[in-house]
C-alpha positions as CSV (number, residue, x, y, z in Angstrom):
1,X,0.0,0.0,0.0
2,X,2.9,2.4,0.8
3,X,4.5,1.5,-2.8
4,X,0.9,2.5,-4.6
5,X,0.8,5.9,-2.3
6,X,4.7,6.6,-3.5
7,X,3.7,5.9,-7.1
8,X,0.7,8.1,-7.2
9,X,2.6,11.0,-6.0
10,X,5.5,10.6,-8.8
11,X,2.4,10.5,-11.6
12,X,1.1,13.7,-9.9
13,X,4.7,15.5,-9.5
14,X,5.2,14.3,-13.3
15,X,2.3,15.9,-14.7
16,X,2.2,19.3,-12.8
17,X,5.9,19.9,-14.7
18,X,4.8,18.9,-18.4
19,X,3.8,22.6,-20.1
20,X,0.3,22.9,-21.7
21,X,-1.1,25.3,-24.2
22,X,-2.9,26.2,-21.5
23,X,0.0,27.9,-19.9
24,X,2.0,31.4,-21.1
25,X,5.7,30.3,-22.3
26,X,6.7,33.3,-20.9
27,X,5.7,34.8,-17.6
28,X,5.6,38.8,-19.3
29,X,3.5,38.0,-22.1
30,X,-0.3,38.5,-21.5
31,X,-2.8,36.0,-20.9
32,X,-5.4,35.4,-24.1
33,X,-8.9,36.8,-23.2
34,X,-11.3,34.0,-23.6
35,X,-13.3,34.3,-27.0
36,X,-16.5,36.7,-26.6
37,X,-19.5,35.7,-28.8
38,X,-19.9,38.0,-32.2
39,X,-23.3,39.7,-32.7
40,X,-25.4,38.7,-35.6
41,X,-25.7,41.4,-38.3
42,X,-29.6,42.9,-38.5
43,X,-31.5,41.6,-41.2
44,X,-31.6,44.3,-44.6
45,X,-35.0,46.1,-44.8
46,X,-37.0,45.0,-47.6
47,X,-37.0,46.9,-50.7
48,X,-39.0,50.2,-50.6
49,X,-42.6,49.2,-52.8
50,X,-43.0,51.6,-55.6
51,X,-46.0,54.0,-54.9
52,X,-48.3,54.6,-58.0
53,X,-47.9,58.1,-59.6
54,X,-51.2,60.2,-59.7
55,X,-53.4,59.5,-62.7
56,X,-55.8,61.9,-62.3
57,X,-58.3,59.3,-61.8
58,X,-60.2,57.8,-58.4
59,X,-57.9,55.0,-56.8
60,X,-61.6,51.7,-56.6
61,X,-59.2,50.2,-53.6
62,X,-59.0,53.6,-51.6
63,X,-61.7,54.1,-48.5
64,X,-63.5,57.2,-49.1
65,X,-64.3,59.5,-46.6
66,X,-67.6,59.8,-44.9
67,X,-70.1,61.8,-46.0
68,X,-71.1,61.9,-42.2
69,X,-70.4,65.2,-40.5
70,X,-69.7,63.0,-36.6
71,X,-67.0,60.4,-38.5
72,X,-63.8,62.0,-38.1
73,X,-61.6,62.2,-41.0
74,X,-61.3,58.8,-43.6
75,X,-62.2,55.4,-42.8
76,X,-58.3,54.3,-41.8
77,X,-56.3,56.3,-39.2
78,X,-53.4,58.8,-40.4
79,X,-49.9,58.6,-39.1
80,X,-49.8,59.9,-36.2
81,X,-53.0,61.3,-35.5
82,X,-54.6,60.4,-32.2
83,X,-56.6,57.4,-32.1
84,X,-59.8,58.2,-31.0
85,X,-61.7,55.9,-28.2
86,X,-64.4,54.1,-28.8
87,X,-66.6,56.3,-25.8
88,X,-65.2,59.9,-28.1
89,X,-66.6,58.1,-31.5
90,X,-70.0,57.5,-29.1
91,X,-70.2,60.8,-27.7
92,X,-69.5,62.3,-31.4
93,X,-72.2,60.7,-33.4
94,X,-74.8,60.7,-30.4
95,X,-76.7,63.8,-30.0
96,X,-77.5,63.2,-26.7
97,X,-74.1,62.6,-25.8
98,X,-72.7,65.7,-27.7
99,X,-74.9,68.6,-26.8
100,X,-75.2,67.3,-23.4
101,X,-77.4,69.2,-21.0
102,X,-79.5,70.0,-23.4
103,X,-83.4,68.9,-23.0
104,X,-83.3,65.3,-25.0
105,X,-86.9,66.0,-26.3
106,X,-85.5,69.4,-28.0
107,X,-82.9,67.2,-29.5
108,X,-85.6,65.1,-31.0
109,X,-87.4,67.9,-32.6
110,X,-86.4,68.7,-36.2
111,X,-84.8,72.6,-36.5
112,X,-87.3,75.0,-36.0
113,X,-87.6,77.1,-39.9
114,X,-86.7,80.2,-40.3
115,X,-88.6,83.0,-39.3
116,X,-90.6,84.3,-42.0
117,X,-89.4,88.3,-43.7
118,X,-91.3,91.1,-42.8
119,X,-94.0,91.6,-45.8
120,X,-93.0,94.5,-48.2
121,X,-94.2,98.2,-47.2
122,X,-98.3,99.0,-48.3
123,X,-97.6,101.8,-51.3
124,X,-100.7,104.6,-50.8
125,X,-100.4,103.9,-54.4
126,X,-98.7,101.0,-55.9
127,X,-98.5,100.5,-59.5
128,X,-99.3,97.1,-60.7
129,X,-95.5,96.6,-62.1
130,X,-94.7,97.5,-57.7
131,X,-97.5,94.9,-56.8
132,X,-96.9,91.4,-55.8
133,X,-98.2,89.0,-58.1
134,X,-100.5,87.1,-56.2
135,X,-101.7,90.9,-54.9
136,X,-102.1,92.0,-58.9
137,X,-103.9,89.1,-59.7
138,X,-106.7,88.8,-56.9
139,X,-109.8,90.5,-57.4
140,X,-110.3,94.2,-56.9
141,X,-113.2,96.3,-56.2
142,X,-114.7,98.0,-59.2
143,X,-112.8,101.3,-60.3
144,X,-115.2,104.3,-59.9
145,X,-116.1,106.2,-63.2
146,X,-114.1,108.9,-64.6
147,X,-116.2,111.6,-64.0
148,X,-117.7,110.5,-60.5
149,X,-117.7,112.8,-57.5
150,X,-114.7,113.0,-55.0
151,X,-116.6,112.1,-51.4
152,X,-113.0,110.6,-49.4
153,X,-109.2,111.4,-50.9
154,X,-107.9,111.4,-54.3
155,X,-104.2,111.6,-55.4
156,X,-102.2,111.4,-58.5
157,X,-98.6,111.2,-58.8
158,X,-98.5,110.9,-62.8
159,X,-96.2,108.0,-62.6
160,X,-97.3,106.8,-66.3
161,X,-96.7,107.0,-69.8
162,X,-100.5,108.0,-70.8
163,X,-102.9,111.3,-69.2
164,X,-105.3,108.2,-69.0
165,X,-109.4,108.3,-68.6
166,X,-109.7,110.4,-66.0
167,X,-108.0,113.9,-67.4
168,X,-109.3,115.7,-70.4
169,X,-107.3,117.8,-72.5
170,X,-108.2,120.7,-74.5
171,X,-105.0,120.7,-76.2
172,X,-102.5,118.4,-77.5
173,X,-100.0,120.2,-75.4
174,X,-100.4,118.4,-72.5
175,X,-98.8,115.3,-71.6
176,X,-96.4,113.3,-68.9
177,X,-93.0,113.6,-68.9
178,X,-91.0,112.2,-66.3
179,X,-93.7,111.3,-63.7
180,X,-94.9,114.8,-63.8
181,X,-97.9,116.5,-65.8
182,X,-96.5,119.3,-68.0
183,X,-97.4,121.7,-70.9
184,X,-96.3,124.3,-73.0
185,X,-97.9,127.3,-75.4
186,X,-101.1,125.8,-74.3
187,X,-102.3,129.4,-75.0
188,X,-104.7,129.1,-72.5
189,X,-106.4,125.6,-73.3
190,X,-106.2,123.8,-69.6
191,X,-106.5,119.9,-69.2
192,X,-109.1,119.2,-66.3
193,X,-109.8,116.5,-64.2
194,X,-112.9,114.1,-65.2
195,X,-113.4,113.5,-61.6
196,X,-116.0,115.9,-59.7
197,X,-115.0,118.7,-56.7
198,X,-117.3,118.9,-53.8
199,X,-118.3,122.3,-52.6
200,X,-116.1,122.3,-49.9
201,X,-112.5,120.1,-50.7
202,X,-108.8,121.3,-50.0
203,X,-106.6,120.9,-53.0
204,X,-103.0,120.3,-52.9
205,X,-100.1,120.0,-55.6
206,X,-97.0,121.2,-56.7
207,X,-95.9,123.2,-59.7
208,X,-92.4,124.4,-61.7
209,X,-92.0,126.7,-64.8
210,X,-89.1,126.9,-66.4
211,X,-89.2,130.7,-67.4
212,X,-88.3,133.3,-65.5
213,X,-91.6,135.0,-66.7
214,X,-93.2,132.3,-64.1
215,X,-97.0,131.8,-65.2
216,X,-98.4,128.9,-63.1
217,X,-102.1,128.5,-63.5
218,X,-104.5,126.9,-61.6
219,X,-108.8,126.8,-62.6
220,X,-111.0,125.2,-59.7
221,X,-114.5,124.4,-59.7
222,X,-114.8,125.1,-63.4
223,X,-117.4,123.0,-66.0
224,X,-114.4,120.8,-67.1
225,X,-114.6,121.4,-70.6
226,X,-113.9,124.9,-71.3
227,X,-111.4,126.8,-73.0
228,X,-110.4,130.3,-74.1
229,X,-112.1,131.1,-77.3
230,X,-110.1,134.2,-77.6
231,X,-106.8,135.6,-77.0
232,X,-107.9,137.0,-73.6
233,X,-108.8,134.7,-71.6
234,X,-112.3,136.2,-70.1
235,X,-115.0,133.5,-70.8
236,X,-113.6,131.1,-67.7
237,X,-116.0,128.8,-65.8
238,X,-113.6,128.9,-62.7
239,X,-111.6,130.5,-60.0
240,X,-108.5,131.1,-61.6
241,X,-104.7,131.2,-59.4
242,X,-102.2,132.5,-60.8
243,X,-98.8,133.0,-59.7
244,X,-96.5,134.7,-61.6
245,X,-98.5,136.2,-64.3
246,X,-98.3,139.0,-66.6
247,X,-94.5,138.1,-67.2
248,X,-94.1,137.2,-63.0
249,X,-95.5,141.1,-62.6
250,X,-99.1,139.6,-60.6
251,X,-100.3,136.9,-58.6
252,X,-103.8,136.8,-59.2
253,X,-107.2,134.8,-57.8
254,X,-109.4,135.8,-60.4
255,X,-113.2,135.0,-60.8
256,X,-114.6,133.8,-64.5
257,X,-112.2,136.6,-66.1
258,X,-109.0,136.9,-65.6
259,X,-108.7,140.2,-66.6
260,X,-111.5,141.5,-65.0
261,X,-111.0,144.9,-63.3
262,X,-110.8,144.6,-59.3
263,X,-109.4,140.9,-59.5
264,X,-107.9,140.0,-56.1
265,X,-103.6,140.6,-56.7
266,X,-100.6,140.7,-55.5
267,X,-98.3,143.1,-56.7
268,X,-94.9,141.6,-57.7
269,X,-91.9,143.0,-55.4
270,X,-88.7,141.0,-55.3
271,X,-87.8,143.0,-52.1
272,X,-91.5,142.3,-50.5
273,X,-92.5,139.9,-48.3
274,X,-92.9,136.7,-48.9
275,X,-96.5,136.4,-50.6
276,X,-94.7,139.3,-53.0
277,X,-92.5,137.6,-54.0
278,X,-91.3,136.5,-57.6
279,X,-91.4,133.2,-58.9
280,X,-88.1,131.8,-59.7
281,X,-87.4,129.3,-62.5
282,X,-86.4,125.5,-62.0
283,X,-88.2,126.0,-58.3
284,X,-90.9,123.3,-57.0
285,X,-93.9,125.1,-55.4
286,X,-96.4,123.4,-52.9
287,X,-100.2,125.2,-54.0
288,X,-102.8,124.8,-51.6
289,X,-106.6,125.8,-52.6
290,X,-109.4,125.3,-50.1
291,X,-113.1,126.4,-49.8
292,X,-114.4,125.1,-46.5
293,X,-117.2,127.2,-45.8
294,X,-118.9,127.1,-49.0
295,X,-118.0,130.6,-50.5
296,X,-114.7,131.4,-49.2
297,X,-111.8,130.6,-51.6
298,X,-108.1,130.6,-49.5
299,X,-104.8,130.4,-51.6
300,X,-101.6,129.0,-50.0
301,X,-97.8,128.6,-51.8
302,X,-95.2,127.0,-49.6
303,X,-98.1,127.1,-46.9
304,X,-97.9,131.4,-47.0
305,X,-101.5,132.4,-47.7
306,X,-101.1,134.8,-50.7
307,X,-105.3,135.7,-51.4
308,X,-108.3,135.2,-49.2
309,X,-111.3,135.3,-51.1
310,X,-115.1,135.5,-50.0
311,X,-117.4,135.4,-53.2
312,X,-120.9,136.4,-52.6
313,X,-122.0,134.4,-55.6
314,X,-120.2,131.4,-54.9
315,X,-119.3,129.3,-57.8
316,X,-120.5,125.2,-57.1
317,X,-122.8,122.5,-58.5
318,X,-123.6,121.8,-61.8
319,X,-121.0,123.5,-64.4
320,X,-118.8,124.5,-61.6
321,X,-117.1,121.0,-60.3
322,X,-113.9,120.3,-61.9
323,X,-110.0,121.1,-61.3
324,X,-107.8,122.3,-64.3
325,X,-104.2,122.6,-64.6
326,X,-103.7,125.3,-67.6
327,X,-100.8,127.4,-69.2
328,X,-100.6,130.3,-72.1
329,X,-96.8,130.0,-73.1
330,X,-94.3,129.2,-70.7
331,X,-93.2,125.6,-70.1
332,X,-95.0,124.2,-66.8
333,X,-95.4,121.1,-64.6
334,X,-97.2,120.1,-62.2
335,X,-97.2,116.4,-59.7
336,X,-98.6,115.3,-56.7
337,X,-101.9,116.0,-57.0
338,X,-104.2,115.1,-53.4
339,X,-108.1,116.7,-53.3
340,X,-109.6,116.1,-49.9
341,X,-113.3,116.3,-49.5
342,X,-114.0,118.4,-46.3
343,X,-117.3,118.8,-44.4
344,X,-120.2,120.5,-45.7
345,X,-119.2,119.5,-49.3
């Protein structure tokens, strides 16, 4: 046993003194690091796919957007836009959900319509092109006859091409231009008003002459018919106003003549007051005739009483009912005609 314990130690004493490759030849060179496991290169990215240039035309396989106005955006999600949660989507396409706090049967009621515009002004008086068509083509009461009496309020603007039924001229000098009832070298040949004058009516109008020679002329209650046979004018059927006349010298209220020797005047002054004074081309008077009392005849321009005139004879009924508008040589208009019937008439 002690010869197997000796040999065991020579084996052992052997092998620790036979070099390995294990062990550095040299005691200064450096020990070799133990081999570290290289890392495996990273797979190549597949080729980029070729996206299809624009053709102008619609691409069948491309999701469309939603003609809804609660889907957000198209059908598939853009990069990097925020998904949106399944309770948002609810609350977006639910009405209840989105205008929440507001009374659910509200919700349920379709939008109320618009209110309805305010209907168009009422003209005092429209023309039929100014009517509304259902308005022009309902029926209306019978117009009254040309020549019928005034008992309420008439007016005429002259907005027409034509005189029309109601006015009767006693010269082809008369006629509407530009919305406004003129003549010229009428030589005393008036056009009157079909329609009859009470006794008692206010009439109202207003008149221009071109001229500085002034000549407005206004007949009321005359027959309706009559003219001047001769060069003077002195056969009238009417009151006859005249501002301006005699070449803007007299502004006259005559009665039947107009000539007629203590004729109620006014003596032209430019530096008078205000009822003296001249008439001056291009310029828009307002008239104003009146008999409320049955025999007194009042004449107003610009709302200036310029005669006052009580006529013991007075001149009414039959032959003695009509308004004229009249002119000798001057160029004169006249627009805005209103007669108002007043008590007593």
């Amino acid at each position: 046993m002690q010869r197997f314990f000796s040999y065991l130690g020579l084996v052992t004493l052997a092998s620790a003194c036979v070099p390995t490759d294990d062990q550095p030849q040299s005691s200064s060179a450096p020990a070799n690091p133990a081999p570290q496991p290289q890392p495996q290169p990273a797979p190549a990215p597949p080729p980029p796919v070729a996206q299809p240039q624009g053709s102008g035309r619609l691409d069948p396989n491309r999701p469309m957007a939603s003609a809804n106005p609660f889907v957000l955006g198209d059908a598939a999600p853009k990069p990097g836009a925020r998904s949106v949660s399944a309770r948002e989507q609810r609350r977006l396409v639910s009405p209840a959900l989105r205008d929440k706090g507001r009374d659910p049967a509200q919700l349920a009621q379709p939008p109320a319509a618009p209110p309805e515009p305010p209907p168009p002004p009422v003209l005092e008086q429209p023309s039929v092109a100014a009517q509304p068509v259902a308005a022009a083509a309902a029926p209306k009461p019978p117009a009254a006859a040309p020549d019928s009496p005034i008992t309420g309020v008439y007016w005429d603007t002259f907005e027409r091409g034509e005189l029309g039924a109601e006015w009767n001229p006693t010269s082809p000098e008369w006629r509407i231009i530009g919305g406004r009832l003129c003549g010229s070298k009428a030589r005393n040949h008036p056009v009157w008003l079909k329609r009859k004058l009470p006794t008692n009516a206010r009439i109202e109008f207003d008149a221009v002459s071109t001229s500085a020679d002034g000549d407005l002329k206004v007949e009321i209650w005359g027959d309706g018919k009559g003219f001047a046979k001769g060069v003077s004018y002195n056969d009238a059927t009417s009151y006859l106003a005249i501002y301006g006349g005699w070449k803007n010298q007299f502004h006259v209220l005559a009665r039947l003549d107009e000539h007629a020797p203590g004729r109620p005047e006014v003596k032209v002054s430019a530096g008078g007051d205000y009822k003296a004074r001249p008439v001056v081309p291009n310029t828009v008077y307002h008239f104003k005739v009146e008999r409320s009392d049955g025999k007194t005849v009042r004449w107003f321009v610009d709302d200036i009483e310029i005669i006052a005139f009580t006529d013991p004879a007075p001149l009414r009924g039959d032959g003695h009912e009509h308004l004229g508008f009249n002119d000798w040589e001057v160029q004169v208009c006249f627009d805005n005609l209103v007669i108002s019937a007043l008590p007593g008439g």
